[in-house]
Structure formats: C-alpha cells, structure tokens
C-alpha positions in Angstrom: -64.9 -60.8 -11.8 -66.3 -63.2 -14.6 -68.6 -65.7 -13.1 -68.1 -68.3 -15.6 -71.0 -70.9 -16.1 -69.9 -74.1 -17.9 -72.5 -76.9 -19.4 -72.4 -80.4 -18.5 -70.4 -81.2 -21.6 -68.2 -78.6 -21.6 -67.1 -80.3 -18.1 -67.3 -83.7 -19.0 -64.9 -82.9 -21.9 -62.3 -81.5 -19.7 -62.3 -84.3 -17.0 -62.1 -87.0 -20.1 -58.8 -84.7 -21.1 -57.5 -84.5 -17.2 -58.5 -88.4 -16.3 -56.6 -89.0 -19.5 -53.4 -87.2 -18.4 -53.0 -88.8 -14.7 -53.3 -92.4 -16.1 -50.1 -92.9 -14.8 -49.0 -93.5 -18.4 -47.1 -89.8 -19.0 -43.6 -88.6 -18.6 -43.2 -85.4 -16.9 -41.6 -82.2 -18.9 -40.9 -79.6 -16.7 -38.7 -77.6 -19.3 -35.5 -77.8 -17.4 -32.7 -79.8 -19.0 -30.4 -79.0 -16.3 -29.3 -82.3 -14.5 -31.6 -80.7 -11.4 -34.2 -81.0 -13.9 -34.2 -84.0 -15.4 -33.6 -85.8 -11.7 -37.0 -84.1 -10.3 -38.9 -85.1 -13.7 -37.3 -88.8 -13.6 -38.2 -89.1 -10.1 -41.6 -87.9 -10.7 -42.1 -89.9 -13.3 -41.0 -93.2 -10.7 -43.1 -92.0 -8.0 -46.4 -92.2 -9.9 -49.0 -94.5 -9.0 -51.4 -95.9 -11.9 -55.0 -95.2 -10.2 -57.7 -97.6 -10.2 -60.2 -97.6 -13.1 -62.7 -96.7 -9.9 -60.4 -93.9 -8.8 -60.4 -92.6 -12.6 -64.6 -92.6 -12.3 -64.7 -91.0 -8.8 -62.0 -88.4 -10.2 -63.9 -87.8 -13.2 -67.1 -87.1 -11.0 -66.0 -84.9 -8.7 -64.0 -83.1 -10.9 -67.6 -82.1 -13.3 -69.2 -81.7 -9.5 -66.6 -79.1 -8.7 -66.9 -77.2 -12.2 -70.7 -77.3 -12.8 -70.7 -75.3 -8.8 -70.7 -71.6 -9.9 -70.1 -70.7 -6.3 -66.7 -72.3 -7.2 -65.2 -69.9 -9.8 -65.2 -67.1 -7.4 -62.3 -69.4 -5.9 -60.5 -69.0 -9.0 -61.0 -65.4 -10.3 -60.0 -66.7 -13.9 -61.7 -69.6 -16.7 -59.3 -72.2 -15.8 -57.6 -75.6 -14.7 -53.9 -75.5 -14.3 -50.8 -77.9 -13.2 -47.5 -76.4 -12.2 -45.6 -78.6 -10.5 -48.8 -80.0 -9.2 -52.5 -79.6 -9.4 -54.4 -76.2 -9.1 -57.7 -75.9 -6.8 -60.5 -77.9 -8.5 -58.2 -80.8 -9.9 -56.5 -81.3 -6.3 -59.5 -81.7 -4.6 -61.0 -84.1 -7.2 -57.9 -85.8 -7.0 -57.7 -85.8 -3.0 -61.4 -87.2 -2.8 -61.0 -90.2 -5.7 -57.7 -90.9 -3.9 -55.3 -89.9 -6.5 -52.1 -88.9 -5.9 -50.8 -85.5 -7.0 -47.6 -86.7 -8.5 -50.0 -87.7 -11.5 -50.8 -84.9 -12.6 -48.3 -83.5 -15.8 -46.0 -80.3 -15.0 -46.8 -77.0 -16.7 -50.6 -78.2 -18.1 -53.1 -75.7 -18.3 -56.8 -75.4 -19.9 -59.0 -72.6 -19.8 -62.5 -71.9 -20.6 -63.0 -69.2 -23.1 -66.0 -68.5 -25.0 -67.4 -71.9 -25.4 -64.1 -73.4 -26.4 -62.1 -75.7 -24.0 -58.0 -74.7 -25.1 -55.5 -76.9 -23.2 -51.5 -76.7 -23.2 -50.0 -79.6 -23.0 -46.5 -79.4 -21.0 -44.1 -76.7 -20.8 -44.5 -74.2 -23.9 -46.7 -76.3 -25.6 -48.9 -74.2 -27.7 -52.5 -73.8 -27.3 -54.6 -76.4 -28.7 -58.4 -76.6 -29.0 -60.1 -79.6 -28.3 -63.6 -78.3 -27.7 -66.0 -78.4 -29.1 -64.6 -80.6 -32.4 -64.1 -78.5 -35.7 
C-alpha cells in the first residue's frame, strides 16, 4: 500500500475546498430524480445547519491535522477524501471534533491526491476537475 505524504499546502488547499462545501450554502445532488430522491435531497438540504465561522477554523484545523499524520493513510488504503451520502474517515472526524454536523457535507464529492495534484468531483458524475496546484 501507497503511504502517501502530503505538504502543508497541499492540505490546506483541500480543507479551503471542503470548509467551502459544508458552509451550509449547497444543495444536495444525489443523482436520483425519482420522487424518493428528490425528498431525501430536499430534506437534506432543510436539515443543514450553517456552522459557526469558529466551527469552519476548528474544521479546517483538524482536517490538515488529520492529513499531514502519515500514520493516517494506512486507515485509508487509497489518496483520498470522499462523501457518499455522508463524510468518509478524515472529514467525519474533523467534522465531529469542530462540531459540524454531517448533513453538511455534499452527496457523491470526492478528491483524491495524485501526483502532486489535488482533483476533486463535484456531485454526482461530475467530472474531474483540478484545482491544485493552479495552471
């Protein structure tokens, strides 16, 4: 298994782009235009609490804590942060300890680590997109 190794501004970059995404400001897309669907991602979407400008800091720190730990990434087996229908290892527990509640997070999100490069997906089928470092 990969032990990946990221620099202080690699992880500062992704928890700007996650602190950014659980503002409390998004809609959830989970991909499903069923009625079902569009029930769970309306009441999602009414459930969320807008964190604290202090819960975004703490969130943002524990979340670079968490990725600059190498003994970490043996948790993950695999270079990346992911949201389903709620947060993956690393973003849960920065979430848990600033506070925030998982309901914040956006469905079917993903980042990974590859190379030097930070790629994130943006919602359900969203294609990849890199957002580090800047072209």
């Amino acid at each position: 298994m990969k032990n990946f190794q990221l620099t202080r501004e690699e992880a500062t970059v992704a928890a700007e782009w996650w602190a950014s995404k659980i503002d409390g400001r998004h809609h959830h897309d989970n991909g499903d235009r069923s009625s079902t669907g569009v029930m769970s991602m309306f009441l999602a979407d009414m459930c969320m609490e807008a964190p604290t400008k202090e819960q975004i800091e703490q969130f943002k720190e524990s979340l670079i804590s968490h990725l600059l730990d190498d003994e970490n990434w043996s948790l993950l087996g695999f270079g990346g942060l992911h949201c389903d229908y709620g947060p993956g290892l690393f973003l849960r527990d920065a979430a848990e300890e600033a506070g925030i509640e998982e309901l914040n997070f956006p469905f079917k999100t993903s980042m990974y680590f590859q190379d030097g490069e930070i790629l994130v997906r943006d919602g359900y089928m969203a294609p990849p997109k890199k957002i580090y470092p800047a072209d």
